[in-house]
PAROKE-77150 format. One record per residue (C-alpha): residue in one letter; x, y, z; residue number from 1. Coordinates in Angstrom, 3 decimals. Example, Ala and Ser with C-alpha at 12.3 -4.5 7.8 and 13.67 -1.06 7.14 Angstrom:
REM PAROKE-77150
- code,xx,yy,zz,pos
- A,12.300,-4.500,7.800,1
- S,13.670,-1.060,7.140,2
This chain:
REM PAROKE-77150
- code,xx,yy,zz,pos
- X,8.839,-31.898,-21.892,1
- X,5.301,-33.316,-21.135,2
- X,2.598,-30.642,-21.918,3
- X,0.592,-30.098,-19.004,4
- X,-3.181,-31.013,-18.821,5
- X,-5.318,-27.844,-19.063,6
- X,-7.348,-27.803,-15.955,7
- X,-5.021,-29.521,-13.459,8
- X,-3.262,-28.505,-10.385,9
- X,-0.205,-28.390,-11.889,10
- X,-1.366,-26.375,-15.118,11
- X,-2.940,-24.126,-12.745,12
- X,0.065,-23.850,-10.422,13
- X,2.059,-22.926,-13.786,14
- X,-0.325,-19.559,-14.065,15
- X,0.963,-15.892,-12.751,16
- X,-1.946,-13.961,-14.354,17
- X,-3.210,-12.978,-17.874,18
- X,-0.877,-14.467,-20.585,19
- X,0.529,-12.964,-23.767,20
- X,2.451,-13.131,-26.944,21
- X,3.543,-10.839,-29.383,22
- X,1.354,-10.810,-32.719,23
- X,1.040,-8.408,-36.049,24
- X,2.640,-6.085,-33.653,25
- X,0.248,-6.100,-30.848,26
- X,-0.285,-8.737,-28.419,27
- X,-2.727,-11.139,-27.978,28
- X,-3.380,-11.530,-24.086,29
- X,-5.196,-14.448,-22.824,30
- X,-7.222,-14.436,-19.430,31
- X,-7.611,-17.345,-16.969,32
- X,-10.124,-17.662,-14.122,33
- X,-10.660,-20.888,-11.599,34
- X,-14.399,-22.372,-11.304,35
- X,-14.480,-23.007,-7.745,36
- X,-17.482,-25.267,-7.850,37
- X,-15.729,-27.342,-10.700,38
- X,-16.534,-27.829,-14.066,39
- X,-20.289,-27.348,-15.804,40
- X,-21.469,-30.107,-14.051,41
- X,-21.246,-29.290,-10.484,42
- X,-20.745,-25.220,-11.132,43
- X,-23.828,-23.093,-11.227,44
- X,-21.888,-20.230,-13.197,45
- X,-23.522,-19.487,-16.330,46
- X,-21.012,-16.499,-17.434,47
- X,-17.900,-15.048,-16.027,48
- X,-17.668,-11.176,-17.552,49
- X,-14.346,-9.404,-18.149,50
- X,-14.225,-5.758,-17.302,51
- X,-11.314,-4.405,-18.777,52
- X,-11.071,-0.543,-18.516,53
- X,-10.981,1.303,-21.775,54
- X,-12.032,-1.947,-23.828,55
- X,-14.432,-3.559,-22.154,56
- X,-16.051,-1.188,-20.024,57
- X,-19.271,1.085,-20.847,58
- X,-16.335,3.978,-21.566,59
- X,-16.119,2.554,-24.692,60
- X,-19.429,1.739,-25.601,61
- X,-18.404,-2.117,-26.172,62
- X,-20.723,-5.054,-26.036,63
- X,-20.575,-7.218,-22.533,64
- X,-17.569,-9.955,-23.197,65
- X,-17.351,-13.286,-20.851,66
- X,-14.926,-15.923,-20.398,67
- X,-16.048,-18.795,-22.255,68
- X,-15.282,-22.274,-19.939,69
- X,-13.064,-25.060,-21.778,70
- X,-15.607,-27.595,-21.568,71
- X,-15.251,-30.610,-18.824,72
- X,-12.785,-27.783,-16.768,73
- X,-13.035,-25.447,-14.343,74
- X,-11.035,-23.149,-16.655,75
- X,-12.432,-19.844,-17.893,76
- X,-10.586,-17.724,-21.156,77
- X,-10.628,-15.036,-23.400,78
- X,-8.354,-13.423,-25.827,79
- X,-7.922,-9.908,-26.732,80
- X,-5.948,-7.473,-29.081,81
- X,-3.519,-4.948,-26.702,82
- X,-0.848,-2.459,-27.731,83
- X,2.940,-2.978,-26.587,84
- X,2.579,0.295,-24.676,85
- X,-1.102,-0.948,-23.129,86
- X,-1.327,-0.238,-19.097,87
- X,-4.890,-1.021,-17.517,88
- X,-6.464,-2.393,-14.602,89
- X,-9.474,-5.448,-15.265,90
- X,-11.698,-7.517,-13.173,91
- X,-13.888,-10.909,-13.319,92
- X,-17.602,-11.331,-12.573,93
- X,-19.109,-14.593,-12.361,94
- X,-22.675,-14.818,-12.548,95
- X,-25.103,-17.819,-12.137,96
- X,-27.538,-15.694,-14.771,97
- X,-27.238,-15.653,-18.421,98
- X,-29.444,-12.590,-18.752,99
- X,-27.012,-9.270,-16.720,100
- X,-27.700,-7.148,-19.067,101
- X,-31.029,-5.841,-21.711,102
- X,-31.560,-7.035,-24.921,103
- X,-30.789,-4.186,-26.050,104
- X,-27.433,-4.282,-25.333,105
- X,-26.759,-7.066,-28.128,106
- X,-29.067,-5.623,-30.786,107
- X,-28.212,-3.132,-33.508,108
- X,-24.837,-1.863,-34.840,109
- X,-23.969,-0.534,-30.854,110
- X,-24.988,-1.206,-27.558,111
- X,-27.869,0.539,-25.981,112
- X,-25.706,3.136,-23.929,113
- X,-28.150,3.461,-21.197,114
- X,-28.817,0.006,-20.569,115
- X,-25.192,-1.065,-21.043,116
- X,-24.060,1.201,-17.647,117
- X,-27.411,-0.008,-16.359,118
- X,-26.046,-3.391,-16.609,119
- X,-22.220,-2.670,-15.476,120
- X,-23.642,-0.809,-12.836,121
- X,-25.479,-3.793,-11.178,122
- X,-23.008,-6.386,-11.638,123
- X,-19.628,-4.320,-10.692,124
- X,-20.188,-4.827,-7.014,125
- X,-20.024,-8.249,-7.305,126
- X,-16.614,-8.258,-9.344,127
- X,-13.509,-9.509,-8.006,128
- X,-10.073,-9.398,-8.187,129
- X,-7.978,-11.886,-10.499,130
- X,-6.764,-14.445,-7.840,131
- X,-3.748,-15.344,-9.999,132
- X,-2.578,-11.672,-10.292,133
- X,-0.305,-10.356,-6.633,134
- X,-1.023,-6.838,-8.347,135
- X,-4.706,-6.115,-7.233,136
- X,-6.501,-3.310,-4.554,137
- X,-9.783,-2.021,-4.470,138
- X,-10.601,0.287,-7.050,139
- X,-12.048,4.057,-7.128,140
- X,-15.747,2.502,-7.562,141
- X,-15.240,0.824,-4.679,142
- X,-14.657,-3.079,-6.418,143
- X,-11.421,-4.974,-6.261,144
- X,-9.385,-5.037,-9.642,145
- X,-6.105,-6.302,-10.791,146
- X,-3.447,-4.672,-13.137,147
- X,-2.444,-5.703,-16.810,148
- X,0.615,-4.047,-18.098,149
- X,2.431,-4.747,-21.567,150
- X,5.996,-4.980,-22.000,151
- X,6.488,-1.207,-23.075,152
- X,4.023,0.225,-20.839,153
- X,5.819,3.830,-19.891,154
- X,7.508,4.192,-16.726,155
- X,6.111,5.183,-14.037,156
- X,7.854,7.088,-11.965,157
- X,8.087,6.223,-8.177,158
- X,6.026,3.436,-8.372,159
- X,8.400,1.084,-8.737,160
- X,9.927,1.156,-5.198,161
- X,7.126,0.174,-3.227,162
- X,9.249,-0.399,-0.286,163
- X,10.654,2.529,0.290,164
- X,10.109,3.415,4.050,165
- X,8.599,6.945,4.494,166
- X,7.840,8.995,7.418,167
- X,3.688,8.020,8.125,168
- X,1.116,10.938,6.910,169
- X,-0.862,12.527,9.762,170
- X,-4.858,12.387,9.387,171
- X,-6.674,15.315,10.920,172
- X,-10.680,16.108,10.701,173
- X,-11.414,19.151,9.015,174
- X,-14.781,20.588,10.317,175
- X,-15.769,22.998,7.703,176
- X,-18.637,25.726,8.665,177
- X,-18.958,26.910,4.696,178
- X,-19.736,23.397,3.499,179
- X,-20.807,22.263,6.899,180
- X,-19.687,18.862,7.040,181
- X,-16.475,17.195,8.391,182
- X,-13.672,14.698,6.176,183
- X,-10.332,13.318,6.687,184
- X,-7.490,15.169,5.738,185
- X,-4.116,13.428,5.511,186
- X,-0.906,15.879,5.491,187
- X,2.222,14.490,4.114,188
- X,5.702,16.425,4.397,189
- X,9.056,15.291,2.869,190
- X,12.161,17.334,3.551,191
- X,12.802,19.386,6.251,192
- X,10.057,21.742,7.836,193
- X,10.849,24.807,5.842,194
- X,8.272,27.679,4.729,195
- X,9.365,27.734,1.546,196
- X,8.089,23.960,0.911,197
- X,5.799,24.118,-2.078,198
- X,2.519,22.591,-1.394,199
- X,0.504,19.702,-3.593,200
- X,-3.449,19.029,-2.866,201
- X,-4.412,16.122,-3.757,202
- X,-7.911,15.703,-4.339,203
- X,-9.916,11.978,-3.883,204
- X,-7.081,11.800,-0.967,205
- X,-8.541,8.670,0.740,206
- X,-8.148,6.581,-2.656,207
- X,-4.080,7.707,-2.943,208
- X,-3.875,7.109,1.039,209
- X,-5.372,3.936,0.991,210
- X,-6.273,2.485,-1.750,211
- X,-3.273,3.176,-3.526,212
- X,-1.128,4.590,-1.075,213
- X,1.198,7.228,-3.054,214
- X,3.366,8.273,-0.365,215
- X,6.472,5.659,-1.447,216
- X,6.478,7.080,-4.758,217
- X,6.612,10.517,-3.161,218
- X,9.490,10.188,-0.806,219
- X,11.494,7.819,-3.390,220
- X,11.031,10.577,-5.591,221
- X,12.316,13.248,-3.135,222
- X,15.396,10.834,-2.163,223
- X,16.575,10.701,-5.797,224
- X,16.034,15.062,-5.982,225
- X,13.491,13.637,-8.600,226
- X,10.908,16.238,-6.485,227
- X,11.801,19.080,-3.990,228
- X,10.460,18.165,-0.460,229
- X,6.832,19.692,-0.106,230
- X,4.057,19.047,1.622,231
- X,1.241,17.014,0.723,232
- X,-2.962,17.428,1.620,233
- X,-5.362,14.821,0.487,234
- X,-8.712,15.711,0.979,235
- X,-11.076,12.710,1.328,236
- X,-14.243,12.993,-0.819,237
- X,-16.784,12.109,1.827,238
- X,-18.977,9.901,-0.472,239
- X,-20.073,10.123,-3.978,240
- X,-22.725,12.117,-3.720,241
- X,-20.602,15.240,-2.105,242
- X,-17.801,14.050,-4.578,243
- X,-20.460,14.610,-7.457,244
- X,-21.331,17.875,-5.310,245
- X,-18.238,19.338,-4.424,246
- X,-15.917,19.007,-7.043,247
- X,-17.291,20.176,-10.569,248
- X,-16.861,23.907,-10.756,249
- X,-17.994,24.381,-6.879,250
- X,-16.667,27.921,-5.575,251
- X,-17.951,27.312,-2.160,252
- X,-15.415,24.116,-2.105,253
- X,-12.480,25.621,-3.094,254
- X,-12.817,29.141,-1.125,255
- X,-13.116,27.089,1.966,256
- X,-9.929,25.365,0.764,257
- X,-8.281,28.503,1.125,258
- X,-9.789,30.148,3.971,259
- X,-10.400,27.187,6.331,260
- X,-8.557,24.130,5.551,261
- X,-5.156,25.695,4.152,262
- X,-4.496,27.787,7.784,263
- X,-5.522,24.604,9.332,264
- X,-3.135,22.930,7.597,265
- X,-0.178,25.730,7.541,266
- X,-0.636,25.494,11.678,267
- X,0.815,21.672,11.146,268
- X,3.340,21.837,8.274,269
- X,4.655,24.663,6.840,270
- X,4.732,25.696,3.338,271
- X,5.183,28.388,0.567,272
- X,1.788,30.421,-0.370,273
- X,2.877,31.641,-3.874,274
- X,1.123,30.428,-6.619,275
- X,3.648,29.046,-8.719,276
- X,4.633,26.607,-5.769,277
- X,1.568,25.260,-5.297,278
- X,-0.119,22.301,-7.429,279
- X,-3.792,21.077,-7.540,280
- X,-4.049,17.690,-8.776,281
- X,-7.308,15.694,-9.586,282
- X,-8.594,13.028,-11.869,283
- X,-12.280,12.881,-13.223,284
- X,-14.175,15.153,-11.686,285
- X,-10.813,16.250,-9.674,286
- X,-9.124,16.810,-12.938,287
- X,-12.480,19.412,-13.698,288
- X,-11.704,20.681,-10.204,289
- X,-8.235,21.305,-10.513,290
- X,-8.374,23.592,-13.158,291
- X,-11.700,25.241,-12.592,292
- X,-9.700,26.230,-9.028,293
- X,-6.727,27.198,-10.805,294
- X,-8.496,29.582,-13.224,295
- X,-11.045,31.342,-10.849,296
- X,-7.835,31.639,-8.292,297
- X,-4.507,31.755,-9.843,298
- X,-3.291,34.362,-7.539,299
- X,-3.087,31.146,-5.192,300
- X,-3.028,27.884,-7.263,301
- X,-0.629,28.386,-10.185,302
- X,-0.349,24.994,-11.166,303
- X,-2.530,22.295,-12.439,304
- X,-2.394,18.460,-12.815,305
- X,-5.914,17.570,-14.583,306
- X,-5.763,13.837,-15.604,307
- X,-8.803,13.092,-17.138,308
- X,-10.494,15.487,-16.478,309
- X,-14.636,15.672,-16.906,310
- X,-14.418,18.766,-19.537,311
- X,-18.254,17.494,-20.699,312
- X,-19.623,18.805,-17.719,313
- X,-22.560,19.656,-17.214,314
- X,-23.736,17.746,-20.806,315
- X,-23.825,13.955,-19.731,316
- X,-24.153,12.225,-23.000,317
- X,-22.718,13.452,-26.657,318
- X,-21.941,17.043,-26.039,319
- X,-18.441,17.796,-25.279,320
- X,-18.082,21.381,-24.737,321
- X,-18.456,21.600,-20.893,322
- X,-18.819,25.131,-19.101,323
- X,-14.988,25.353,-18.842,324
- X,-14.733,25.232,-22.190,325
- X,-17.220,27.586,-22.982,326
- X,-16.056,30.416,-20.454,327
- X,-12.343,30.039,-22.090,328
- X,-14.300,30.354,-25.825,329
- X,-15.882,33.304,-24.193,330
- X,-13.225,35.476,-22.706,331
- X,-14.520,34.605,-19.537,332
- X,-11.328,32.873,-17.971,333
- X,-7.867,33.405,-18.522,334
- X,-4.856,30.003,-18.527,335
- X,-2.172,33.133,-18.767,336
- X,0.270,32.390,-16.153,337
- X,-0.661,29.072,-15.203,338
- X,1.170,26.078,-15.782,339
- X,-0.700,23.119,-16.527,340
- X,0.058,19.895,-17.074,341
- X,-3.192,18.166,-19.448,342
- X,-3.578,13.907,-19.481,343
- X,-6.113,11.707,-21.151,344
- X,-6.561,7.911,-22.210,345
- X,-7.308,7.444,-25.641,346
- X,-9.569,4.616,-24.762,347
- X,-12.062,7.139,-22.669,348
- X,-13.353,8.607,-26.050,349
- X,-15.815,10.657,-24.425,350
- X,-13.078,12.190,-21.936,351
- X,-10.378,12.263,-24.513,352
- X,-12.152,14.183,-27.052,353
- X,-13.035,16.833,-24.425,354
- X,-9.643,16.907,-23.160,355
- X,-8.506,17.643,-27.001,356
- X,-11.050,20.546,-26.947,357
- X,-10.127,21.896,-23.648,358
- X,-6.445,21.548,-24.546,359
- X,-7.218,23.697,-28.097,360
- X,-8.786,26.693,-25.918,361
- X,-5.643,26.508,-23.324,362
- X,-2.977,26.163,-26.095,363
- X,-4.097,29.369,-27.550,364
- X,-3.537,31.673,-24.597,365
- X,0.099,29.966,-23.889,366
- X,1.722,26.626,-23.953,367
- X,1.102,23.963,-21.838,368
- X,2.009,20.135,-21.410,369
- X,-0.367,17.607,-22.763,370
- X,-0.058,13.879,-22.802,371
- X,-2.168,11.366,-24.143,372
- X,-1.765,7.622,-22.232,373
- X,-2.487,4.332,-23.994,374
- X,-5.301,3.366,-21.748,375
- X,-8.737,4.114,-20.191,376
- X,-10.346,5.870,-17.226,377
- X,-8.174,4.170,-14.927,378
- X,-5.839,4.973,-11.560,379
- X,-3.367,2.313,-12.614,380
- X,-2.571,4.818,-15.621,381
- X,-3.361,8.264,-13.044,382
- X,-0.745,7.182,-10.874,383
- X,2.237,7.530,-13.063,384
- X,0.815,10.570,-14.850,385
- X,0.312,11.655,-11.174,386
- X,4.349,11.757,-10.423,387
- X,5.179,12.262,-13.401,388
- X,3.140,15.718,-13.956,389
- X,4.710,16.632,-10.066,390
- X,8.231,16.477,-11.514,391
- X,7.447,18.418,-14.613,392
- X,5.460,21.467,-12.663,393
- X,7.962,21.578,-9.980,394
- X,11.624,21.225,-12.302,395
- X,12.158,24.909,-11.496,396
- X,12.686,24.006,-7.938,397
- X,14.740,20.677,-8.375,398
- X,18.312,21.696,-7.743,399
């Protein structure tokens, strides 16, 4: 068989997406991207970056790292090291400058932190999806990005029958007098209209409705008694700013949770109000949320789904001990009778480390589930962990 020519329509129509092959137990992946304006004579590109979540990104503190063109082609590559069990999402950004980021960024032993999200942060609106790849949506920082997933990258449950029809979510507006401001609310129901449905809230809703629509996975789920039928809210964040606002340790969010939005709700779909029925789920700053809510109220949220959760807050930088983990240290709060389910990337050092510390103050008072994921800050890795942490807090109810 003739090889093909790198660089020509028919090499390019031979390309699905980043390539790999198994090596010293890992494998080394290989990434493609298509000049459009041709090779370095007629393209004005100067470097195309790789963002790959948990390797490339500022999470880890690693240097910038572009494609490098095959000269006299319009083909852009790099290699990289992953695990057999690596899941992640990644994007390109080609730029016509070959200064994005400080010098300071390439000098010394590490990056400059600063300087390096400085840099991200300017050039991540421009990214874009890998054209080659069918498995790319717009991710939670608002830029498109495609998914890279090894050969033993753990199941994720749900997610693989996208086509599974399911009966459409309704959308309300919830006008809230405590936080005075309105959001979208989408209410999801499987099952039959019972009172004894247990209830999930999902927070960063408008990412799982549209971005990565969840509710598939859900009903899939409820068809194979994987889940019980329940009812579903996802509240929509508003914007960052309320985001950064609302959700880390906010009481005024989560008491009008309960004493607006939650009636409002209950009016539309019924559901069960005991605690041990009833899960908050978040990621980030949800994760935070989710079990800030569930310690300050367990009398109404008795489980918790934190996946990545932001345990370093307030302390942006080095310090890891948030205020969570402090009030547990102090006697302050109590995880007694709550059952949580506790998920971190080992590629988000920062996050993970808290998370360990967190976990080491909750572990103490009683047992709870913790799971570390081969991979970053990243939804393509939330979403199983998201389903999968469902069916563990609600196997009492699964007949």
């Amino acid at each position: 068989m003739t090889a093909l020519t790198t660089g020509s329509e028919a090499w390019w129509q031979s390309k699905k997406g980043p390539e790999w092959k198994p090596e010293k137990g890992k494998y080394r992946v290989t990434f493609w991207w298509r000049d459009p304006a041709g090779t370095q004579r007629t393209s004005p590109i100067k470097r195309v970056w790789l963002y790959v979540t948990g390797v490339t990104d500022h999470h880890q503190n690693a240097r910038p790292q572009s494609l490098e063109r095959i000269p006299d082609t319009d083909v852009w590559q790099w290699q990289g090291e992953f695990s057999p069990e690596w899941r992640g999402s990644y994007c390109f950004i080609p730029s016509d400058n070959e200064n994005d980021f400080a010098d300071t960024v390439f000098e010394g032993e590490q990056p400059e932190r600063m300087a390096l999200r400085e840099g991200w942060r300017r050039l991540l609106p421009h990214a874009v999806s890998d054209p080659l790849n069918p498995q790319s949506w717009r991710g939670g920082r608002g830029h498109a990005v495609s998914a890279l997933e090894m050969p033993y990258a753990p199941v994720q449950p749900g997610w693989d029958r996208p086509n599974t029809p399911y009966q459409p979510p309704v959308c309300i507006e919830w006008n809230s007098t405590r936080l005075n401001n309105h959001r979208r609310v989408w209410i999801f129901t499987t099952g039959d209209d019972s009172p004894e449905r247990p209830l999930a809230v999902l927070l960063d809703g408008q990412f799982w409705a549209e971005s990565m629509p969840v509710w598939p996975a859900l009903t899939s789920l409820t068809t194979e008694r994987k889940l019980p039928p329940a009812v579903y809210v996802l509240i929509d964040v508003i914007d960052m700013e309320h985001r950064s606002r609302e959700l880390p340790c906010n009481p005024d969010f989560w008491l009008a949770v309960q004493e607006e939005l939650l009636p409002l709700v209950k009016k539309r779909a019924p559901f069960s109000d005991r605690a041990d029925r009833t899960v908050l789920a978040g990621q980030s700053f949800g994760g935070l949320s989710s079990l800030y809510a569930g310690l300050n109220w367990p009398q109404r949220f008795g489980c918790v789904l934190s996946q990545s959760g932001s345990y370093w807050w307030p302390h942006r930088g080095g310090q890891q001990d948030g205020c969570l983990i402090e009030q547990l240290r102090a006697g302050e709060l109590t995880a007694r009778g709550l059952r949580i389910v506790l998920e971190a990337g080992r590629n988000e050092p920062l996050i993970f480390n808290a998370n360990q510390a967190i976990y080491a103050e909750l572990h103490a008072q009683q047992p709870i589930f913790w799971r570390q994921v081969d991979g970053g800050h990243d939804a393509l890795c939330w979403r199983g962990g998201l389903t999968q942490g469902l069916m563990t807090l609600w196997q009492p109810l699964i007949q």
